[in-house]
PDB file with one MODEL, atoms N, CA, C and O in Angstrom:
MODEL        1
ATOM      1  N   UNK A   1     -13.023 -15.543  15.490  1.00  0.00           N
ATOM      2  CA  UNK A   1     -12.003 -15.631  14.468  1.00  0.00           C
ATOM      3  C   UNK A   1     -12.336 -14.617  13.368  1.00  0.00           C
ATOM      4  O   UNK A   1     -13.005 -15.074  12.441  1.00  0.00           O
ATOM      5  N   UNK A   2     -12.070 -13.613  13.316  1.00  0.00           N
ATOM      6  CA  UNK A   2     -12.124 -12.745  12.463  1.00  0.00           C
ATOM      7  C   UNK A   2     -11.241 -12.897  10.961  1.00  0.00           C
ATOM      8  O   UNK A   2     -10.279 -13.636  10.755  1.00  0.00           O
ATOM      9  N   UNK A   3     -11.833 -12.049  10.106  1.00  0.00           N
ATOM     10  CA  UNK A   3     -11.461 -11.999   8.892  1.00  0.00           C
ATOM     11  C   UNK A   3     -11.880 -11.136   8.323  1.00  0.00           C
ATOM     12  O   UNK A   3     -13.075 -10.905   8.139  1.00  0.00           O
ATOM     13  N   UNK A   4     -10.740 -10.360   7.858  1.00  0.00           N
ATOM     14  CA  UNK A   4     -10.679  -8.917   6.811  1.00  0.00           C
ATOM     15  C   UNK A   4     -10.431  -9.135   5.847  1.00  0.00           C
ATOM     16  O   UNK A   4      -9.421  -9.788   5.585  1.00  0.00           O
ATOM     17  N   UNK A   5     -11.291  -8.652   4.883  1.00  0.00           N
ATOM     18  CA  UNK A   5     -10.752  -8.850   3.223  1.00  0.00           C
ATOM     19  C   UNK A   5     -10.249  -7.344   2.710  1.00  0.00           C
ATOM     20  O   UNK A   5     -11.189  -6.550   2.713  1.00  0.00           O
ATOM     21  N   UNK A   6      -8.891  -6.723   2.239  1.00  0.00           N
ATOM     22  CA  UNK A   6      -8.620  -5.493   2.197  1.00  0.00           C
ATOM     23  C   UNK A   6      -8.663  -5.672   0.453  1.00  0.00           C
ATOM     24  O   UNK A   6      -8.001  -6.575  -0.059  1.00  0.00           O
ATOM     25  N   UNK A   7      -9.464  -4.770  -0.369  1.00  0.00           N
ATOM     26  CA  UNK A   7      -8.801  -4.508  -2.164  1.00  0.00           C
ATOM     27  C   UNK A   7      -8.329  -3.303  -2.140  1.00  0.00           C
ATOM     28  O   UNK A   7      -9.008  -2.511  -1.486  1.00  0.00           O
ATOM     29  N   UNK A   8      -7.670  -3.017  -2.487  1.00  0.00           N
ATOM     30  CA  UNK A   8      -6.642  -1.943  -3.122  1.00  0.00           C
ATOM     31  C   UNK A   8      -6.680  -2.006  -4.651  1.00  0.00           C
ATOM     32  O   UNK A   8      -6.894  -2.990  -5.360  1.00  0.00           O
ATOM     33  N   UNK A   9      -6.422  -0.717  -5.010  1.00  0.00           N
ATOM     34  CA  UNK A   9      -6.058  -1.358  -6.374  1.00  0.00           C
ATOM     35  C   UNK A   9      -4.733  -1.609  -6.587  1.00  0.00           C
ATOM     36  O   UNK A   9      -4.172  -1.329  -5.528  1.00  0.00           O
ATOM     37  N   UNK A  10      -3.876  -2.013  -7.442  1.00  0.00           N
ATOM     38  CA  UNK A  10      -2.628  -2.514  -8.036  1.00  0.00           C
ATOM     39  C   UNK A  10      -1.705  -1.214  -8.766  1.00  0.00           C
ATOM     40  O   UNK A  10      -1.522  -0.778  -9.903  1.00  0.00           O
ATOM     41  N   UNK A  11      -1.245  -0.890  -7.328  1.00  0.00           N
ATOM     42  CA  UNK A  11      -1.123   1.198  -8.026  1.00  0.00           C
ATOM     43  C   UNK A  11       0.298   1.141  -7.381  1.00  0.00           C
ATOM     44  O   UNK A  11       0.845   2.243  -7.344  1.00  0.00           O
ATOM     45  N   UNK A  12       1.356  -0.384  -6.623  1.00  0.00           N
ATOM     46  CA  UNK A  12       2.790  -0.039  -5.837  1.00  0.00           C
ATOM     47  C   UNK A  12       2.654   0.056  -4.711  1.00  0.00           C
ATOM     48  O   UNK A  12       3.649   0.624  -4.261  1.00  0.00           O
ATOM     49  N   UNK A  13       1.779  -0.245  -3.747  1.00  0.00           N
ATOM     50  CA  UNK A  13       1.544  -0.275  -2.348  1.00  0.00           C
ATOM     51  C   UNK A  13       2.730  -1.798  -2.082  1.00  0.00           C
ATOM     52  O   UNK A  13       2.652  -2.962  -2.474  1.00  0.00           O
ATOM     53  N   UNK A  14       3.991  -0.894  -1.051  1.00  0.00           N
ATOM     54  CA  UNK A  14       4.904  -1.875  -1.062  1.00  0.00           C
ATOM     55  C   UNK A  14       4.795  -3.308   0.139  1.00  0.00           C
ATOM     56  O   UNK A  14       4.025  -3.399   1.095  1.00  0.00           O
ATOM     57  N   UNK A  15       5.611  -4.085  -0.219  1.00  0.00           N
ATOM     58  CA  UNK A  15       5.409  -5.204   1.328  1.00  0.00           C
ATOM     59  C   UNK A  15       5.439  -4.671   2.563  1.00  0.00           C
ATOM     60  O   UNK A  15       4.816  -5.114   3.528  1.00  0.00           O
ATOM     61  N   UNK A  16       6.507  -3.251   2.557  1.00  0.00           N
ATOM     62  CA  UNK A  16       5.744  -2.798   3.787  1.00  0.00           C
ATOM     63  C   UNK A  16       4.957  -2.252   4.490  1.00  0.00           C
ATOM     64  O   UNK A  16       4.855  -2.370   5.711  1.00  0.00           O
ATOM     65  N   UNK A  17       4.146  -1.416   3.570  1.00  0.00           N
ATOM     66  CA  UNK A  17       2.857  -1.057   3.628  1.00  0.00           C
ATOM     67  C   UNK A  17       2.086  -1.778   4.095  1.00  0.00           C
ATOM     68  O   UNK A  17       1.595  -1.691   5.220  1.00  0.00           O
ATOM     69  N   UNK A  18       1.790  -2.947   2.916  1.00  0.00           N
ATOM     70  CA  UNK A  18       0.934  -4.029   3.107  1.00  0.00           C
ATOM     71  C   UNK A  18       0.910  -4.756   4.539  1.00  0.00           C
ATOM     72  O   UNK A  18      -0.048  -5.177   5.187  1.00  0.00           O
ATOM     73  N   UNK A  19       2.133  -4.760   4.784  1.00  0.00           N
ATOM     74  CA  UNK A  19       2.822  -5.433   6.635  1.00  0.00           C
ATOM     75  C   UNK A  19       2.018  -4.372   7.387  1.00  0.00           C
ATOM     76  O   UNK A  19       1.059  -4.597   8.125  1.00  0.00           O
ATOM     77  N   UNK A  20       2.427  -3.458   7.159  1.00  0.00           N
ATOM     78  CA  UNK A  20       1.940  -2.238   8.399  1.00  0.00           C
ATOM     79  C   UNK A  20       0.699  -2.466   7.823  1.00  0.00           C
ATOM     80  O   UNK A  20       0.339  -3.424   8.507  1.00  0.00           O
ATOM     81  N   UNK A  21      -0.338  -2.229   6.933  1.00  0.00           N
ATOM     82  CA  UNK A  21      -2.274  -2.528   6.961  1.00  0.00           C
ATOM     83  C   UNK A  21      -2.813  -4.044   7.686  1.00  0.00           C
ATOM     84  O   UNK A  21      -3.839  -4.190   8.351  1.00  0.00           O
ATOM     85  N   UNK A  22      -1.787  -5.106   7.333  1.00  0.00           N
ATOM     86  CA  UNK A  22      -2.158  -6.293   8.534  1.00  0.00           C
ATOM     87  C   UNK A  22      -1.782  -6.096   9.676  1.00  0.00           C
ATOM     88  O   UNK A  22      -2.569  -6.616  10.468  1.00  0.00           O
ATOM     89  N   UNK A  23      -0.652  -5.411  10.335  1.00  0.00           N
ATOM     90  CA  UNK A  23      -0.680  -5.198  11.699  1.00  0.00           C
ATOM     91  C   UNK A  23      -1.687  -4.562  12.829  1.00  0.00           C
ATOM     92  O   UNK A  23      -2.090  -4.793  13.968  1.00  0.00           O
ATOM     93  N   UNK A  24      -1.868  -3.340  11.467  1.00  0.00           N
ATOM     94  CA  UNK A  24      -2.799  -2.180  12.228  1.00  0.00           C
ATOM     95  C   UNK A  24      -4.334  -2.580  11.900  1.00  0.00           C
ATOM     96  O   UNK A  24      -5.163  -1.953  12.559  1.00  0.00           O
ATOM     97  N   UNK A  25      -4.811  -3.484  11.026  1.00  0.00           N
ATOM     98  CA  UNK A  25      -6.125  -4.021  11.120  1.00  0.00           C
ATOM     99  C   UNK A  25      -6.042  -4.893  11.960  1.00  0.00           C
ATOM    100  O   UNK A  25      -7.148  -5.063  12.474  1.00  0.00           O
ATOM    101  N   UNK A  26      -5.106  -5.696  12.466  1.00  0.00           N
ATOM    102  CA  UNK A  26      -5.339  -6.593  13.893  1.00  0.00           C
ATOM    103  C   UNK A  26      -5.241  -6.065  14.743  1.00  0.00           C
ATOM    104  O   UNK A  26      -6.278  -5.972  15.401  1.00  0.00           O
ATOM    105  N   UNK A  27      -4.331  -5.566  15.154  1.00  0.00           N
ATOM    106  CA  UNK A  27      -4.373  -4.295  16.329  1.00  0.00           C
ATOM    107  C   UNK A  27      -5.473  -3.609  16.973  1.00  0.00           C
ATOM    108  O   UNK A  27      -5.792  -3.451  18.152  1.00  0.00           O
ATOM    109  N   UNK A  28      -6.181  -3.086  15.362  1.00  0.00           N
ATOM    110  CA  UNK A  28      -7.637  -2.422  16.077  1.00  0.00           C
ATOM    111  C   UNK A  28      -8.613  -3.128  16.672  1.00  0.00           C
ATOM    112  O   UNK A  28      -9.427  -2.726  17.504  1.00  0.00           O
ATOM    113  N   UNK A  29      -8.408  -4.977  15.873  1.00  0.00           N
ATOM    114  CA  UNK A  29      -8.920  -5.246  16.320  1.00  0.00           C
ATOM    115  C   UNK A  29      -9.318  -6.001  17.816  1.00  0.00           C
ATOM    116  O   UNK A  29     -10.408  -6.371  18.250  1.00  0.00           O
ATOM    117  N   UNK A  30      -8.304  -6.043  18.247  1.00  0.00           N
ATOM    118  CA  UNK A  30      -7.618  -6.575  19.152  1.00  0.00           C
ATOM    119  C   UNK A  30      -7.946  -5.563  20.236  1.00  0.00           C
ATOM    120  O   UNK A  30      -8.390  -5.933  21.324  1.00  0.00           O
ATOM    121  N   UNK A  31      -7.666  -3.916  19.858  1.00  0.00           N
ATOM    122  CA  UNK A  31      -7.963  -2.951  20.862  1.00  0.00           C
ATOM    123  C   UNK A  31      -9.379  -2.534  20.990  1.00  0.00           C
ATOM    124  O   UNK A  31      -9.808  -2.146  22.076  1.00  0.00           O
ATOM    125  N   UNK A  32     -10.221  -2.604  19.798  1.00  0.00           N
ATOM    126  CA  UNK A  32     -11.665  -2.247  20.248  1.00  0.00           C
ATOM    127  C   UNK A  32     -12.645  -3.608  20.158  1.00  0.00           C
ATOM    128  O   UNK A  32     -13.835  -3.294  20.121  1.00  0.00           O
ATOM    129  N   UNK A  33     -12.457  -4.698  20.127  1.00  0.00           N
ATOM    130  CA  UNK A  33     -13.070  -6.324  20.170  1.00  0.00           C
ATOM    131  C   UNK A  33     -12.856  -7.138  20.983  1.00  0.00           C
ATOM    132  O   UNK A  33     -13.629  -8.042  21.299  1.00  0.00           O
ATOM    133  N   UNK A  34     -11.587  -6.893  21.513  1.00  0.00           N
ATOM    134  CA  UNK A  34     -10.822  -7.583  21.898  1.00  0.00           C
ATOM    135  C   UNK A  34     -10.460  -8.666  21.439  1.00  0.00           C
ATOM    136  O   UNK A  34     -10.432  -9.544  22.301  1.00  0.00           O
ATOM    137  N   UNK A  35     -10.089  -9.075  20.170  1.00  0.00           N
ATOM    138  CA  UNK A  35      -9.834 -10.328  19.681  1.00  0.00           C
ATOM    139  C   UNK A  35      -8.575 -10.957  19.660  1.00  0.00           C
ATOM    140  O   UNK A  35      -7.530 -10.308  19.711  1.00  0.00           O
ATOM    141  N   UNK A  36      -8.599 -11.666  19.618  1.00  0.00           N
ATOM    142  CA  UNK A  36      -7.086 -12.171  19.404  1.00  0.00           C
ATOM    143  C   UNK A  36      -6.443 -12.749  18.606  1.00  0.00           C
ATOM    144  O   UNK A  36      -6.640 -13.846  18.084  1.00  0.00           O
ATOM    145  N   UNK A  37      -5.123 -11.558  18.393  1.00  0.00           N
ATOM    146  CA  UNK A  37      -4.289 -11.690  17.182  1.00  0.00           C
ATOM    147  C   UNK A  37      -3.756 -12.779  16.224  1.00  0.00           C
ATOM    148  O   UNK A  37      -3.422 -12.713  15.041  1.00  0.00           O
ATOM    149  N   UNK A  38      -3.781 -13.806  17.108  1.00  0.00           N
ATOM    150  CA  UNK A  38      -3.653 -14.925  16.957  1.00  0.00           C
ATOM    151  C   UNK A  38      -4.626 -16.171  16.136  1.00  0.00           C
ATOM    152  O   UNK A  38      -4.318 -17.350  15.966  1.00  0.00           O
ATOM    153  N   UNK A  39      -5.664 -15.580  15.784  1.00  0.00           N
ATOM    154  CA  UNK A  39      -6.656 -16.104  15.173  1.00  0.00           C
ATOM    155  C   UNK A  39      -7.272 -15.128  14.544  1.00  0.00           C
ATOM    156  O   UNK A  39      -8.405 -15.274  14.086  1.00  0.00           O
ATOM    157  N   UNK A  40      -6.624 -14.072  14.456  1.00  0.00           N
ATOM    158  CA  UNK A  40      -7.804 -12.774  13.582  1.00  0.00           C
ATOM    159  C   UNK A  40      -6.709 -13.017  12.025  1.00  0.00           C
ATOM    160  O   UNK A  40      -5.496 -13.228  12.022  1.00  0.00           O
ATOM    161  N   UNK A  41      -7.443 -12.921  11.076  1.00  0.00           N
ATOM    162  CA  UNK A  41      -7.178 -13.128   9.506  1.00  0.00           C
ATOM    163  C   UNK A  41      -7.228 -11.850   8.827  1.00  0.00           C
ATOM    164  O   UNK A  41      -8.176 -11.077   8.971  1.00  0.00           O
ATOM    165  N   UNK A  42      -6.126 -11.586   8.013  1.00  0.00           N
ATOM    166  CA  UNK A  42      -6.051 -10.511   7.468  1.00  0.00           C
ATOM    167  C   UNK A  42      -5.390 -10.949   6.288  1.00  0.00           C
ATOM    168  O   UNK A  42      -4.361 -11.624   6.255  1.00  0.00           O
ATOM    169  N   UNK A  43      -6.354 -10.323   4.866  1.00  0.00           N
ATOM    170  CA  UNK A  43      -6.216 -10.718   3.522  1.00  0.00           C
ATOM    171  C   UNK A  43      -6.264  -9.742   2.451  1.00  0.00           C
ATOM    172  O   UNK A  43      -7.406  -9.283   2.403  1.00  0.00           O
ATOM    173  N   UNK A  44      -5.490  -9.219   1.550  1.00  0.00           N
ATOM    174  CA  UNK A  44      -4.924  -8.063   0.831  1.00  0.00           C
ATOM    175  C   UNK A  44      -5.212  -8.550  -0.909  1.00  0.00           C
ATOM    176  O   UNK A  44      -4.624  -9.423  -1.548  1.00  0.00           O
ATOM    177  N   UNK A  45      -6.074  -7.842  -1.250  1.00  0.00           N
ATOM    178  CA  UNK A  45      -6.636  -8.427  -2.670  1.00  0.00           C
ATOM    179  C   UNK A  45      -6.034  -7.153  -3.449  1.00  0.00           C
ATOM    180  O   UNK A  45      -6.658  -6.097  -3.350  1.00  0.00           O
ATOM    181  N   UNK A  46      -4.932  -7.189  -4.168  1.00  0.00           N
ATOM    182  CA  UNK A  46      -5.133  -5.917  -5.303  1.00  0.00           C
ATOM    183  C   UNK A  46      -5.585  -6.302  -6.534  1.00  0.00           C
ATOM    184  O   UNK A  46      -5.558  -7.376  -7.135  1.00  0.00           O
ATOM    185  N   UNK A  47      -6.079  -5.026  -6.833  1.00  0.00           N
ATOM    186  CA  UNK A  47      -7.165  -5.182  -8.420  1.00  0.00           C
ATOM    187  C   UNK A  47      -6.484  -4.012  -9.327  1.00  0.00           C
ATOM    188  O   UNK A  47      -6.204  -2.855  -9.018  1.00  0.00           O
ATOM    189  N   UNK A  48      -6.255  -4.973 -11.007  1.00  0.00           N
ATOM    190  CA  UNK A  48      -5.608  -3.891 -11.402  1.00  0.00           C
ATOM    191  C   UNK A  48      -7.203  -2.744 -11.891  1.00  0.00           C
ATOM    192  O   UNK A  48      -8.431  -2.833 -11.899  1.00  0.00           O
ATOM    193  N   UNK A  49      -6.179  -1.799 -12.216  1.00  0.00           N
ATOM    194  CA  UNK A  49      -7.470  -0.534 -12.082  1.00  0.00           C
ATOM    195  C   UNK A  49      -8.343  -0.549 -13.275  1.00  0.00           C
ATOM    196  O   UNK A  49      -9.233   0.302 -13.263  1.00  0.00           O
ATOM    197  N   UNK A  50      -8.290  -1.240 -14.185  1.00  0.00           N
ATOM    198  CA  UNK A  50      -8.775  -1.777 -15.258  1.00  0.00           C
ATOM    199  C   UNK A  50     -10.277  -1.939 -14.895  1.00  0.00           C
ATOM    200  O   UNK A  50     -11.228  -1.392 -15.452  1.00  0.00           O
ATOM    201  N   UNK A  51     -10.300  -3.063 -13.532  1.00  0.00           N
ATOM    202  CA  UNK A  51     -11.121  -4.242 -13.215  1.00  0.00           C
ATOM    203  C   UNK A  51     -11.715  -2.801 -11.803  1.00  0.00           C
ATOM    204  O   UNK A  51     -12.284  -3.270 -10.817  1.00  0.00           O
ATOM    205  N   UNK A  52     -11.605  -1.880 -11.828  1.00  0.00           N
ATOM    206  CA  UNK A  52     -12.285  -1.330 -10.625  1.00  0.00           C
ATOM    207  C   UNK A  52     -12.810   0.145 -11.119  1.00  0.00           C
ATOM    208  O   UNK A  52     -12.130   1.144 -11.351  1.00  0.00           O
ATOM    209  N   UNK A  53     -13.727   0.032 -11.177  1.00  0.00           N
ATOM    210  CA  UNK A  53     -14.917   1.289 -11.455  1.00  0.00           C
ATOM    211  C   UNK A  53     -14.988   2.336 -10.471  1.00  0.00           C
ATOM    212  O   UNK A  53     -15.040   1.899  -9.321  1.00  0.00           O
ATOM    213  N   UNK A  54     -15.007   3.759 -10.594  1.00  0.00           N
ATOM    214  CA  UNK A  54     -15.850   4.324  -9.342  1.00  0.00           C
ATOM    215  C   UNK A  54     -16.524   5.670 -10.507  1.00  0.00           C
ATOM    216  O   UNK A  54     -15.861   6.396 -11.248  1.00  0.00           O
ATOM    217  N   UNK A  55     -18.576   5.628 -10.244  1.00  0.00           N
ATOM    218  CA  UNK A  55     -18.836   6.318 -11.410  1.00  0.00           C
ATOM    219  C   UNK A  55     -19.327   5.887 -12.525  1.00  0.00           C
ATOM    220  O   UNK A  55     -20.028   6.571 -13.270  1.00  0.00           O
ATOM    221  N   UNK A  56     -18.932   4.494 -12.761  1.00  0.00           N
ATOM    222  CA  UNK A  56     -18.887   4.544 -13.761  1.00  0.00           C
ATOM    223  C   UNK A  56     -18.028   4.455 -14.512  1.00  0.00           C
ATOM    224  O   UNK A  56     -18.379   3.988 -15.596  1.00  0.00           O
ATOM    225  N   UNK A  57     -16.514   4.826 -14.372  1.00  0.00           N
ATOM    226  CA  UNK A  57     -16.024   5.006 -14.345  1.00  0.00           C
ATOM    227  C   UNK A  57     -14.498   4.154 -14.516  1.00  0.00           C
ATOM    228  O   UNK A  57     -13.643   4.777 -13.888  1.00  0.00           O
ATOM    229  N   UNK A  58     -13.926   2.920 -15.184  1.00  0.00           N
ATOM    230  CA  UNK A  58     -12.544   2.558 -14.389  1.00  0.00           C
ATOM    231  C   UNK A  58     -11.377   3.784 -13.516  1.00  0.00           C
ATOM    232  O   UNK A  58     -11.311   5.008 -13.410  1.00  0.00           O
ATOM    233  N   UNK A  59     -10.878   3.027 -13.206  1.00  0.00           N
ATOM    234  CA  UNK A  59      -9.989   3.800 -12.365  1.00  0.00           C
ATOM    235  C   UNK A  59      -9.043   4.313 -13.220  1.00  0.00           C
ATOM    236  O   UNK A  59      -8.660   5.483 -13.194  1.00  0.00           O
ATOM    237  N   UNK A  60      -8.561   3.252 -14.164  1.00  0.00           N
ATOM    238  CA  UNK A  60      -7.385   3.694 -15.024  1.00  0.00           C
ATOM    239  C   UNK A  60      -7.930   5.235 -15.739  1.00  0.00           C
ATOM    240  O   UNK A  60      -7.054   6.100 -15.731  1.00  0.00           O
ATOM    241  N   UNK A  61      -9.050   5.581 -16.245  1.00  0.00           N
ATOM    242  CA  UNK A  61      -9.428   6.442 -16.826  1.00  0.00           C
ATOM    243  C   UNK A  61      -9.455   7.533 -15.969  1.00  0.00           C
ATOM    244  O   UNK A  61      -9.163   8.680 -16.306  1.00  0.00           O
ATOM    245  N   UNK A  62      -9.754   7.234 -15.028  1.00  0.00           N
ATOM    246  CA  UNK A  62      -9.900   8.379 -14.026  1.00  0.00           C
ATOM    247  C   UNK A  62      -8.526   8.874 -13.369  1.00  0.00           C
ATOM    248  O   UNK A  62      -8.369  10.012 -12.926  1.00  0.00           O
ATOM    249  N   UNK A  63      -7.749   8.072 -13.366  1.00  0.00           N
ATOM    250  CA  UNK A  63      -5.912   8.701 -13.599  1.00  0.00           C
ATOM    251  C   UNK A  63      -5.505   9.018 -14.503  1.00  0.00           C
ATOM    252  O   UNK A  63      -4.311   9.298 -14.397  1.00  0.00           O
ATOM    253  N   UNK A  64      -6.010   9.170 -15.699  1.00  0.00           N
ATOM    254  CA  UNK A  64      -5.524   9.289 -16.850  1.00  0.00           C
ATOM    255  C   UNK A  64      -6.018  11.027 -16.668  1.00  0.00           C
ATOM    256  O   UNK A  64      -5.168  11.907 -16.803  1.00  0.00           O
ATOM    257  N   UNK A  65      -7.007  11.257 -16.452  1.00  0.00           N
ATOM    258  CA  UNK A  65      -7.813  12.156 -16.282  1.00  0.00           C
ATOM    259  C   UNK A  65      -7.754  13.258 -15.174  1.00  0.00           C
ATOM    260  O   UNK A  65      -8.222  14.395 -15.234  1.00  0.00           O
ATOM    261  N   UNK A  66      -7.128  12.713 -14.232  1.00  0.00           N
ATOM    262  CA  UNK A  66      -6.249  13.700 -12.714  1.00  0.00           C
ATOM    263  C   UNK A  66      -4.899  14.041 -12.992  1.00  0.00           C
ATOM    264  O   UNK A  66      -4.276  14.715 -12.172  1.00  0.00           O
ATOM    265  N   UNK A  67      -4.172  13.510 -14.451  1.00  0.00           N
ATOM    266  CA  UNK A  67      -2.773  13.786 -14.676  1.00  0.00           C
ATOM    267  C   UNK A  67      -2.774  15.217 -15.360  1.00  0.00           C
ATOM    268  O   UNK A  67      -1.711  15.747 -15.684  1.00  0.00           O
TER     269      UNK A  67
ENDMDL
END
């Protein structure tokens, strides 16, 4: 029984995005595990960019900063 925890940050990644990243993380897993879809768990955490560092860094600053 598998279980994926996905974070993103909170940047507009739409429902169907999000649909298509649970399909295609079961899928893979399904094609290289062989698991089954049917019991494999797939879970989508967004973080606003506030709350996510890279560096040192928040994220928000670091877009502020690539604009």
């Amino acid at each position: 029984m598998p279980y994926v925890n996905i974070k993103i940050t909170r940047e507009g990644a739409t429902k169907e995005q999000k649909a298509e990243l649970i399909e295609g993380v079961t899928r893979l897993l399904k094609d290289v595990l062989g698991k089954n879809p049917a019991t494999t768990f797939v879970t989508i955490d967004e973080v606003d960019t506030d709350n996510w560092g890279v560096g040192g860094i928040p994220v928000t600053e670091l877009r502020k900063q690539q604009k």
